[in-house]
C-alpha positions in Angstrom: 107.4 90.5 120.4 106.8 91.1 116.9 103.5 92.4 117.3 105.0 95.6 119.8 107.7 95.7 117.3 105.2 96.5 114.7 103.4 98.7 116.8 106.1 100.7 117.6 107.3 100.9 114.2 103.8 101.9 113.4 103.7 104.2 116.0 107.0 106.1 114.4 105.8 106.2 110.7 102.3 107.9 112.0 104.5 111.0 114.2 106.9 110.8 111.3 104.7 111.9 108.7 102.9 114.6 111.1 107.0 115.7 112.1 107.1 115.7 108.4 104.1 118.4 108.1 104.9 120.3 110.8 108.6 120.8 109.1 107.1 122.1 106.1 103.8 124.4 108.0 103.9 124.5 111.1 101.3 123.2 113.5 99.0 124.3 110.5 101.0 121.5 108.4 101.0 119.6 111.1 97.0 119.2 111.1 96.8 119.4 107.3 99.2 116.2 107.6 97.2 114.4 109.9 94.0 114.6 108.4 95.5 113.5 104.9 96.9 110.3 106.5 93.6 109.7 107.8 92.0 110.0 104.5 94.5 108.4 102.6 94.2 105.3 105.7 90.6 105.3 105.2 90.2 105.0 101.5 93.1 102.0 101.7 91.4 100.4 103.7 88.4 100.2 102.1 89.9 99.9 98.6 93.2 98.4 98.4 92.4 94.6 97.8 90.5 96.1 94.7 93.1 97.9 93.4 95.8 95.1 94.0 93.9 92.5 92.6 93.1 95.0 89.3 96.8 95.7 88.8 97.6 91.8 88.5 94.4 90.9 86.8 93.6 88.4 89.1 90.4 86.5 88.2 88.1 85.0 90.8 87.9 81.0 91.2 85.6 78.6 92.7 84.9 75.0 92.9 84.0 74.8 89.8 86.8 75.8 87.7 89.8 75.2 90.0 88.5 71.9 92.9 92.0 71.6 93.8 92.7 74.6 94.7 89.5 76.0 95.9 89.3 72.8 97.8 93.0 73.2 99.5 92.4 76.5 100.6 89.1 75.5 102.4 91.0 72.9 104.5 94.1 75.3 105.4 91.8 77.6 106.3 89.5 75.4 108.6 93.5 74.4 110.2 94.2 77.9 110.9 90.6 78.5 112.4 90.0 81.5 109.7 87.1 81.7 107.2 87.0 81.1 103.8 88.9 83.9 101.5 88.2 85.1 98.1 90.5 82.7 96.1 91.8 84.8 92.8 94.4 83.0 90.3 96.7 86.1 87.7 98.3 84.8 85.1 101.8 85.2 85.2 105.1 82.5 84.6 106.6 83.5 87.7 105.7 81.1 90.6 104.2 84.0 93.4 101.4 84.5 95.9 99.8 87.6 98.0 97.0 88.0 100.2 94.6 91.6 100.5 92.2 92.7 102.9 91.4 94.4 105.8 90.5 91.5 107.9 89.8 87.9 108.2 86.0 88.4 107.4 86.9 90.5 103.8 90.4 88.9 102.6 91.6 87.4 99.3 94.8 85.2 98.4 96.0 85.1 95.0 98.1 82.6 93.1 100.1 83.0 90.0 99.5 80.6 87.0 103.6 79.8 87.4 103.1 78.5 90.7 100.7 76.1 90.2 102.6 74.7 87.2 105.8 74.7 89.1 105.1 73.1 92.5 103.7 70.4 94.0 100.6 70.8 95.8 102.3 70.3 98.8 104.5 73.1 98.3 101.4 74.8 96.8 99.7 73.9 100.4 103.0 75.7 101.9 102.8 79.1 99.8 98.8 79.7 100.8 99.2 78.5 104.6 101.6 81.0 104.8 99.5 83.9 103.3 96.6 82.9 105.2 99.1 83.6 108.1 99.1 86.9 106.8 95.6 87.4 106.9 95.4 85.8 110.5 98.1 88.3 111.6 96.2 91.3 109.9 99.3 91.9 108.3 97.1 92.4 105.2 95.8 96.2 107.0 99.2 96.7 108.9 101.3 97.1 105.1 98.2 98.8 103.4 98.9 101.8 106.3 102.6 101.7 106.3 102.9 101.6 102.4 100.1 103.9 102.5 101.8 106.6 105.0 105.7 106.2 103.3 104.2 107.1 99.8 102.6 110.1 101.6 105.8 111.2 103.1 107.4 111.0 100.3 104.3 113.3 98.7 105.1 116.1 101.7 108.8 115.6 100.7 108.2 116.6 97.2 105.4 119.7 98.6 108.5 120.9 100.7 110.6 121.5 97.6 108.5 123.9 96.3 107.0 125.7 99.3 109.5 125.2 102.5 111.4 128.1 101.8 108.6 130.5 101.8 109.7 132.4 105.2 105.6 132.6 105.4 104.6 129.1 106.2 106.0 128.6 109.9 108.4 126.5 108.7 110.4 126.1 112.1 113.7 124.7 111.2 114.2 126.7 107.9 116.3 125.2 105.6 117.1 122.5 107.6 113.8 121.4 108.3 113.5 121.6 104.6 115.9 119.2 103.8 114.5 117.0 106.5 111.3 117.0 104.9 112.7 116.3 101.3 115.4 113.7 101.9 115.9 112.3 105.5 112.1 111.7 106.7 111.2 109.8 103.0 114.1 107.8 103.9 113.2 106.6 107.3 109.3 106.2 106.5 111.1 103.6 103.2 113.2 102.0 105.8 110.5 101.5 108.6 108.3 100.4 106.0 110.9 97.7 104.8 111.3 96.2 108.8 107.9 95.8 109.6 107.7 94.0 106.0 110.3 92.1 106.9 109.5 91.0 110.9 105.8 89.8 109.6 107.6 87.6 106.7 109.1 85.4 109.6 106.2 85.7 111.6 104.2 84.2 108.3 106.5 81.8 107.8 106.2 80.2 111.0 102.4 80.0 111.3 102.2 79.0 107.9 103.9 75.5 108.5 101.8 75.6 111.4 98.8 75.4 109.5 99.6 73.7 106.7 101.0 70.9 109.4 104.9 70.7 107.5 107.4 73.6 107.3 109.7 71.8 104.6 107.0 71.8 102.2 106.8 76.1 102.7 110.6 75.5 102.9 111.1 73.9 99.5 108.7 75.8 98.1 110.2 79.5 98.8 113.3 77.5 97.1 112.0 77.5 94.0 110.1 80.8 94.0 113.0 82.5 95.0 115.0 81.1 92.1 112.4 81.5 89.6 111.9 85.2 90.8 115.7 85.8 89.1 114.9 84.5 86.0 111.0 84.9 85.2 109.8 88.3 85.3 106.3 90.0 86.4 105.7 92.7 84.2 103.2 93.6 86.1 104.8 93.9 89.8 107.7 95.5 87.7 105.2 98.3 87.0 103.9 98.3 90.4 107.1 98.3 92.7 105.1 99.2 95.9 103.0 96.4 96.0 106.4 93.7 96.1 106.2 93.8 99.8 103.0 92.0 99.4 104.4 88.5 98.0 105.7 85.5 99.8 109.3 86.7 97.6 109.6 90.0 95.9 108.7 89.7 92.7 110.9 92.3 91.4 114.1 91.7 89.3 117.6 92.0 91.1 116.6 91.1 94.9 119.1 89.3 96.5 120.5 90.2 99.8 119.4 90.6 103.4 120.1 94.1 103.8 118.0 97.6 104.8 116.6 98.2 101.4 115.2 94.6 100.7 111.7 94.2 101.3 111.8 90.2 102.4 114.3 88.4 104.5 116.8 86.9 102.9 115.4 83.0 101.4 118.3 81.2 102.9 117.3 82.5 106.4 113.6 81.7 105.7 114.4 78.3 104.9 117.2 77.4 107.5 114.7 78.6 110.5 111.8 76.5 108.7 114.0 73.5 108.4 114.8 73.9 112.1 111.4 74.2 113.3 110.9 70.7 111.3 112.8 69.1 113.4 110.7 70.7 116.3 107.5 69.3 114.7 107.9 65.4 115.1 105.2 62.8 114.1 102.3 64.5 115.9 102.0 67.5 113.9 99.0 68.6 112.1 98.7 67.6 108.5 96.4 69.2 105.6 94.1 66.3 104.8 95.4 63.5 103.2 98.8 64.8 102.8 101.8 63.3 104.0 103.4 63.5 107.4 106.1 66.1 108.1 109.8 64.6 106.8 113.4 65.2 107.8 114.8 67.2 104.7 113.3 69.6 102.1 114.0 67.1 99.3 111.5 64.4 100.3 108.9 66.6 99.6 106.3 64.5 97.8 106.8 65.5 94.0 103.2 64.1 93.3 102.0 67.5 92.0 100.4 69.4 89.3 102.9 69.0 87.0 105.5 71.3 85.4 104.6 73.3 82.5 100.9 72.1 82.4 98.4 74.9 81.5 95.9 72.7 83.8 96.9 71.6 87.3 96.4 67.8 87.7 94.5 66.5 90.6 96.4 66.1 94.0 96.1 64.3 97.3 93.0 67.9 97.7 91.0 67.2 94.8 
């Protein structure tokens, strides 16, 4: 269901954005709008895992400089039947994660320095099983191309303030198809961008305890994150607002509630459907390898961790 959601929500964002040029030129517009989308598409998709993992500074890791890691992500990823991602670690105090790329075969996930300080490796397990979810769902591709076409509605919003009331561009509506083009459709593409964020975050959620083999440990985790995501800031995400749809919580200051403008569901609804579907796993669930067996309640998640406030992660039940 999620999936034809998507789709559909895809669907509208695409004849949005040619509505949007054909409000502002005509069929002409129209065309011109289409074959920027498909540029703008194409150099995404090639591109954007670059230019995400340049904005946080994210530096590669392998076995060698972070085992536990490194070694966690290989086992969570044989679970979910995916191949091994680029691991990347940015440094930043606030506990957060993302994944990029365009498909299984060329993806990355990236941890923050804060979460590994801050939470167990259970709860560390959590975080990556659920953006490895994200890669298994090609989420990844699906919000490069719907961030991708909402900033260039919004661009066409702006290009109809200066030229949609030349009565020499076929501009059908007039004025009102001006306004349209400047205020209404930027709106719509923002919104439409924010539900299909939102539908995959739930989605991601629920194959991530899948894979990682216990949903209170993602549970507990998004706990923290959440509450660490009021207090410690990302300077960086703060200068790149469009990319907070790409974290397991936004990363931006002041995001609290579960309404149209937020870009993830709100925590408390993550974690009450993740605690439910705990009590759906039972004792025969899937475990990450050597980690303990799913439990009852959030709070007997193992605290044997890496420690908090450590600049070096200590060795856990991974390593």
């Amino acid at each position: 269901m999620n999936m034809i959601r998507t789709a559909m929500l895809l669907a509208f964002m695409t004849a949005l954005f040619m509505g949007v040029g054909f409000l502002i030129g005509g069929r002409g517009g129209m065309m011109i709008a289409l074959l920027l989308a498909a540029g703008m598409n194409l150099f995404s998709y090639w591109n954007s895992d670059k230019m995400v993992l340049s904005a946080y500074r994210a530096q590669p890791v392998d076995e060698r400089n972070a085992p536990e890691l490194f070694q966690m992500i290989r086992q969570l990823s044989a679970n979910a039947g995916l191949p091994m991602p680029k691991v990347y670690v940015y440094d930043s105090p606030q506990p957060n994660a993302f994944a990029t790329g365009r498909n299984p075969q060329n993806a990355a996930v990236a941890a923050s320095t804060g979460l590994l300080q801050r939470l167990t490796p259970e709860e560390v397990a959590g975080v990556m099983a659920h953006e490895l979810a994200h890669i298994q769902n090609r989420d990844t591709l699906t919000m490069t191309i719907t961030a991708t076409l909402a900033g260039a509605i919004s661009m066409l919003g702006n290009f109809a303030f200066f030229f949609g009331g030349n009565r020499d561009n076929n501009n059908p509506l007039g004025f009102i198809g001006v306004l349209v083009a400047m205020i209404v459709a930027p709106l719509a593409a923002m919104l439409v961008q924010l539900a299909i964020s939102r539908t995959r975050e739930y989605s991601a959620d629920r194959r991530g305890a899948e894979i990682c083999g216990n949903p209170l440990w993602l549970a507990s985790a998004l706990g923290k994150i959440a509450g660490a995501a009021q207090v410690v800031h990302n300077d960086d995400a703060e200068r790149n607002p469009a990319t907070a749809h790409m974290f397991i919580i936004n990363p931006l200051s002041g995001e609290r509630m579960d309404n149209l403008f937020s870009t993830h569901p709100n925590t408390a609804n993550r974690i009450s459907a993740l605690q439910q579907m705990a009590g759906e796993f039972g004792s025969g669930s899937t475990t990450v390898s050597g980690a303990a067996k799913p439990t009852r309640t959030a709070r007997s998640v193992p605290k044997t961790g890496w420690g908090r406030g450590s600049s070096e992660p200590r060795k856990g039940p991974w390593s």
